[in-house]
C-alpha positions as semicolon CSV with decimal commas, in nm:
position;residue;x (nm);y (nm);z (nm)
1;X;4,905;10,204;10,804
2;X;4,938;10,074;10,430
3;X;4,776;10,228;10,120
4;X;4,449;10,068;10,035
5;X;4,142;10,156;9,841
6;X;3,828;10,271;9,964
7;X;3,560;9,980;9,976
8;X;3,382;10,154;9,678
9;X;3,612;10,184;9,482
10;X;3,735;9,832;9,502
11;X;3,397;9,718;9,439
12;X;3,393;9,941;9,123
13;X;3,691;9,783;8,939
14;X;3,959;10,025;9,036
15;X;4,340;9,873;9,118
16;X;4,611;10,036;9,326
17;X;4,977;10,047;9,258
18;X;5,151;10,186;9,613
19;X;5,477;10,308;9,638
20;X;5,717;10,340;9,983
21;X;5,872;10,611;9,784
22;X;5,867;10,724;9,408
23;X;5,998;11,042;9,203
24;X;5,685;11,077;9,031
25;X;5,341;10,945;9,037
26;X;5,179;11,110;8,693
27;X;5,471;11,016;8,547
28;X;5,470;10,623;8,646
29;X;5,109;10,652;8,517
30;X;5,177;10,810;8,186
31;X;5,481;10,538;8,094
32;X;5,235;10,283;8,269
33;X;4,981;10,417;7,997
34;X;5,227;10,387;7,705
35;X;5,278;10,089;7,803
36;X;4,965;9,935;7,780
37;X;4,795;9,974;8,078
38;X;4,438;10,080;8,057
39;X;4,341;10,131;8,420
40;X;4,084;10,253;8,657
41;X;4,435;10,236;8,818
42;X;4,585;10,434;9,150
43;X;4,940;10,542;9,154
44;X;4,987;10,642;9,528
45;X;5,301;10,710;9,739
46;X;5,344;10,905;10,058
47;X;5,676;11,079;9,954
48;X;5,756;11,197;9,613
49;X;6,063;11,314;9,549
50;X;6,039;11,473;9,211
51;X;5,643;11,559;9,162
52;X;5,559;11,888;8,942
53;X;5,291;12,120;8,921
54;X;5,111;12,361;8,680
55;X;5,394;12,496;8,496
56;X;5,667;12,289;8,550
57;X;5,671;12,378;8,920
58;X;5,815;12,132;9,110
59;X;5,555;11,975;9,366
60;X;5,787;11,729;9,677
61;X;5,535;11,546;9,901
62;X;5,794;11,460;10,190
63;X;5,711;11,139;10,383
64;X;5,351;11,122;10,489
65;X;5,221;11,385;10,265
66;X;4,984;11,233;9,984
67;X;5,047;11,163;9,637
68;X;4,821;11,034;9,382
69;X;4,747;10,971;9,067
70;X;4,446;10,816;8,853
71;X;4,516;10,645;8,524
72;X;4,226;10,583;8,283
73;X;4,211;10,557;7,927
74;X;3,922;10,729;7,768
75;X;3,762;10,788;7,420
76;X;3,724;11,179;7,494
77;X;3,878;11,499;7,295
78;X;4,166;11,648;7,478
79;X;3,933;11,950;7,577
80;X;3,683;11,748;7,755
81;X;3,927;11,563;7,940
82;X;4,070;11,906;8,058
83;X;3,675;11,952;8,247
84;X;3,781;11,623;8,474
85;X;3,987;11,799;8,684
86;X;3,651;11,988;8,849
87;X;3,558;11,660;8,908
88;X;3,856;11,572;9,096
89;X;3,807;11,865;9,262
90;X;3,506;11,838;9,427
91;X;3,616;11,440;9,467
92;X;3,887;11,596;9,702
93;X;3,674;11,849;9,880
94;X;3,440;11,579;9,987
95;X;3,717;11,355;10,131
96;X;3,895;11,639;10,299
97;X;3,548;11,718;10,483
98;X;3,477;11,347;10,547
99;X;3,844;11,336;10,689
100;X;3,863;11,659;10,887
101;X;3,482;11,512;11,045
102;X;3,611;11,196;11,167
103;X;3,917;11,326;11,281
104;X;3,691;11,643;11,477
105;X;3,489;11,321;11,626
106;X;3,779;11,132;11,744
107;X;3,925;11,453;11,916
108;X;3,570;11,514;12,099
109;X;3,555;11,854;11,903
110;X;3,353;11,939;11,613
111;X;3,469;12,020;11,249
112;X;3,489;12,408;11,149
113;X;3,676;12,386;10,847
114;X;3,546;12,488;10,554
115;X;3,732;12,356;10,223
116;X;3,709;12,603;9,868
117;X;3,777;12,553;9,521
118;X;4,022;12,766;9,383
119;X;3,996;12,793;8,945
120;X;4,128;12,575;8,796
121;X;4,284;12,315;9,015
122;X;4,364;12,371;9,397
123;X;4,164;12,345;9,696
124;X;4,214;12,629;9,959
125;X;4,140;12,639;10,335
126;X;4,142;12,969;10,569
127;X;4,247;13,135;10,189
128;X;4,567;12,870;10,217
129;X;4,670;12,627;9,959
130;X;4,620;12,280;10,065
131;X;4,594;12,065;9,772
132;X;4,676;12,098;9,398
133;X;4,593;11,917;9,039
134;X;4,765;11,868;8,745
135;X;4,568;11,662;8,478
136;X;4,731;11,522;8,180
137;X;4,681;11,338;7,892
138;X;4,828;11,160;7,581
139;X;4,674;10,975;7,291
140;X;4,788;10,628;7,273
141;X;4,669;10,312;7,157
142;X;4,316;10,263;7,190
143;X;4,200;10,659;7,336
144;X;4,348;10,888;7,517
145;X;4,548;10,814;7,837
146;X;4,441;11,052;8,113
147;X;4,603;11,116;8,427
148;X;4,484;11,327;8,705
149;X;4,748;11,369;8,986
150;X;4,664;11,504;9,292
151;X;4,907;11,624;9,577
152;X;4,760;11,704;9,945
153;X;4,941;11,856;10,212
154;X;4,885;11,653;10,482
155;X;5,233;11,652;10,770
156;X;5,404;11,964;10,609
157;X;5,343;12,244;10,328
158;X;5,597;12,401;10,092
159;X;5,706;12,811;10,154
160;X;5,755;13,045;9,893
161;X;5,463;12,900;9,721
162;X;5,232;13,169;9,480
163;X;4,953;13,112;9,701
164;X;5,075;13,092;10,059
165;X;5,049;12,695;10,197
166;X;4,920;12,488;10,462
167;X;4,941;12,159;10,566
168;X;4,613;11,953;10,732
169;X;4,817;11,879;11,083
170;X;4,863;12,297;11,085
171;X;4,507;12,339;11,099
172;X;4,486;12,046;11,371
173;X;4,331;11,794;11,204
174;X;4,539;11,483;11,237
175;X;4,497;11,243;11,009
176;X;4,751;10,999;10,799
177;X;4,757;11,030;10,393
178;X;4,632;10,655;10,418
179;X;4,345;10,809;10,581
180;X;4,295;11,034;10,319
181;X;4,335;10,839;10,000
182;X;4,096;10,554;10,137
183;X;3,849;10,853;10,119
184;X;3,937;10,996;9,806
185;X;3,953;10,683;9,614
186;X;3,563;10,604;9,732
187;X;3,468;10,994;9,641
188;X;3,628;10,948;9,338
189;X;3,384;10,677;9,210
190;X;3,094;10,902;9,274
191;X;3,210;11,222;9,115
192;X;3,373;11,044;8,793
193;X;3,044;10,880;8,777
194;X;2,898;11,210;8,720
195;X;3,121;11,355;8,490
196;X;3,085;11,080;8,301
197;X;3,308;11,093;7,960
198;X;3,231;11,500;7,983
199;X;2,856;11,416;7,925
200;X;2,783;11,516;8,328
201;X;2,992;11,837;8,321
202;X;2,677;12,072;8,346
203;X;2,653;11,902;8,701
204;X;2,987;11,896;8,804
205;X;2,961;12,236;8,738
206;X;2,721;12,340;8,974
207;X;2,866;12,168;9,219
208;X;3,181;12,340;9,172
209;X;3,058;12,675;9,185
210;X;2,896;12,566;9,530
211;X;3,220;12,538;9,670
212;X;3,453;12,789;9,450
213;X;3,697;13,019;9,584
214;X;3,628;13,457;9,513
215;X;3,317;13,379;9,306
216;X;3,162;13,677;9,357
217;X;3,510;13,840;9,393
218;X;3,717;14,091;9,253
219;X;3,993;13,880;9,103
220;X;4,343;13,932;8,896
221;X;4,409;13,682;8,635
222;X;4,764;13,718;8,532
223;X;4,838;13,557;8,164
224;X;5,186;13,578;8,021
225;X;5,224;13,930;8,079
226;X;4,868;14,090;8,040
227;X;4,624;14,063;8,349
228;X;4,274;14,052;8,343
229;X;4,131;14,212;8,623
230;X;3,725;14,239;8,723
231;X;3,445;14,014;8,895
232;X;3,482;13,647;8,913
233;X;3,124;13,587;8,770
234;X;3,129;13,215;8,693
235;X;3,280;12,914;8,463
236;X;3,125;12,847;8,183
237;X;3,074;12,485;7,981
238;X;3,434;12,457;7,867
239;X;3,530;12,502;8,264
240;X;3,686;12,871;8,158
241;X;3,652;13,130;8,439
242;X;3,451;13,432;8,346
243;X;3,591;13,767;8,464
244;X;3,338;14,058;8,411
245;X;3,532;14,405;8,375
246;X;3,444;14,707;8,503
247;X;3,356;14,816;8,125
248;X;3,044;14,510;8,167
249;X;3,244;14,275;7,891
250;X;3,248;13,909;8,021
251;X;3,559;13,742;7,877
252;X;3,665;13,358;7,907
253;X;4,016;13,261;8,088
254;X;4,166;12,938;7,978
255;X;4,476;12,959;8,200
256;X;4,625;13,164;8,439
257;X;4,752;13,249;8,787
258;X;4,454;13,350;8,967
259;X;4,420;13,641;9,265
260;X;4,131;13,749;9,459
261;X;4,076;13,979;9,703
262;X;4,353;14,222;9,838
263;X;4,589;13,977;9,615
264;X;4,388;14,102;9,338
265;X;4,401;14,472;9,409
266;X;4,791;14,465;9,456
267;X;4,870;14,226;9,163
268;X;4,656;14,455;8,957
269;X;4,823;14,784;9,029
């Protein structure tokens, strides 16, 4: 099946740049970016061979896992670009469930999965990592080039992983990365659209929190080497998590690795 773009998104100006193989998608966007492409543009491949994550971890999609990127100059602050990747978030979410749906249909079943957002840039099923985002921009000529990448487990999931992995064939639901992308390029129309330049971010927002991971939760936010340990109580407008403390203080997380539940407890004692 080849790499194409959702019907939406085509109609909506977006172009595709599909790769057999390539080392790094983000990265082909950013020199793409420098230079002097603007985009909407799709950087897409179904095996990456030298991908990275948050914190320089390194993130291999072998053949038929997904990996994508979106390339789009904007006239934003650095900070407000950072709020995108909610956005991309929930874009992902909603092709995962369209996917997982269809695929439920074609196996005469019916779709129980249930897809989370984890803060500030994965989305979790059964409490498993399936997907994660690394956003990332540079100024250039004319705004600020910003890439969000986004890397789904689809055939196979990495071990040793912070937050234990899954793949979407391990929960059953077969479906190609072709599949997926032709989703999540059409999604992706509707939730940019939202966001819009940062100015739709109160929305995105709620949305998110509809579908976020712990909230509620006792959680464990490990930064550097302090941890921050309470109730996950929301995000606020700059997309920080908000961890209430058992002494009532509500204090802002910018960045951090992120534990609920029993992971919380033990990372916390």
């Amino acid at each position: 099946m080849t790499i194409t773009l959702g019907s939406r998104a085509a109609s909506a100006g977006y172009r595709l740049a599909a790769f057999d193989q390539i080392g790094s998608t983000n990265a082909e966007a950013m020199a793409r970016a420098r230079g002097g492409e603007r985009g909407p543009m799709w950087f897409v491949t179904t095996e990456q061979t030298a991908g990275r994550g948050r914190r320089q971890r390194v993130w291999v999609a072998p053949r038929g896992n997904l990996a994508s990127s979106i390339l789009e100059v904007m006239d934003v602050t650095p900070a407000v670009a950072a709020t995108l990747g909610f956005a991309a978030g929930l874009s992902l979410e909603a092709a995962l469930r369209a996917v997982s749906i269809e695929a439920a249909l074609r196996a005469g079943g019916a779709d129980s999965f249930r897809f989370a957002l984890k803060w500030p840039n994965d989305v979790l099923a059964g409490g498993r990592k399936l997907t994660g985002i690394l956003l990332e921009a540079e100024a250039v000529a004319g705004g600020l080039a910003v890439v969000v990448g986004i890397g789904t487990n689809v055939v196979a999931a990495p071990e040793g992983t912070p937050t234990p992995a899954t793949s979407l064939h391990a929960l059953g639901i077969q479906v190609s990365a072709e599949e997926l992308f032709l989703s999540l390029s059409d999604a992706w129309v509707e939730f940019r659209g939202i966001w819009d330049n940062g100015r739709g971010f109160g929305q995105i927002r709620k949305l998110w929190l509809q579908q976020a991971a712990g909230l509620g939760e006792k959680v464990a936010i490990t930064t550097g080497a302090a941890t921050i340990e309470g109730i996950f109580d929301t995000i606020d407008d700059a997309g920080c998590l908000i961890v209430r403390t058992p002494e009532g203080k509500r204090v802002p997380v910018a960045a951090g690795e992120v534990y609920f539940g029993a992971a919380a407890s033990a990372r916390a004692s």
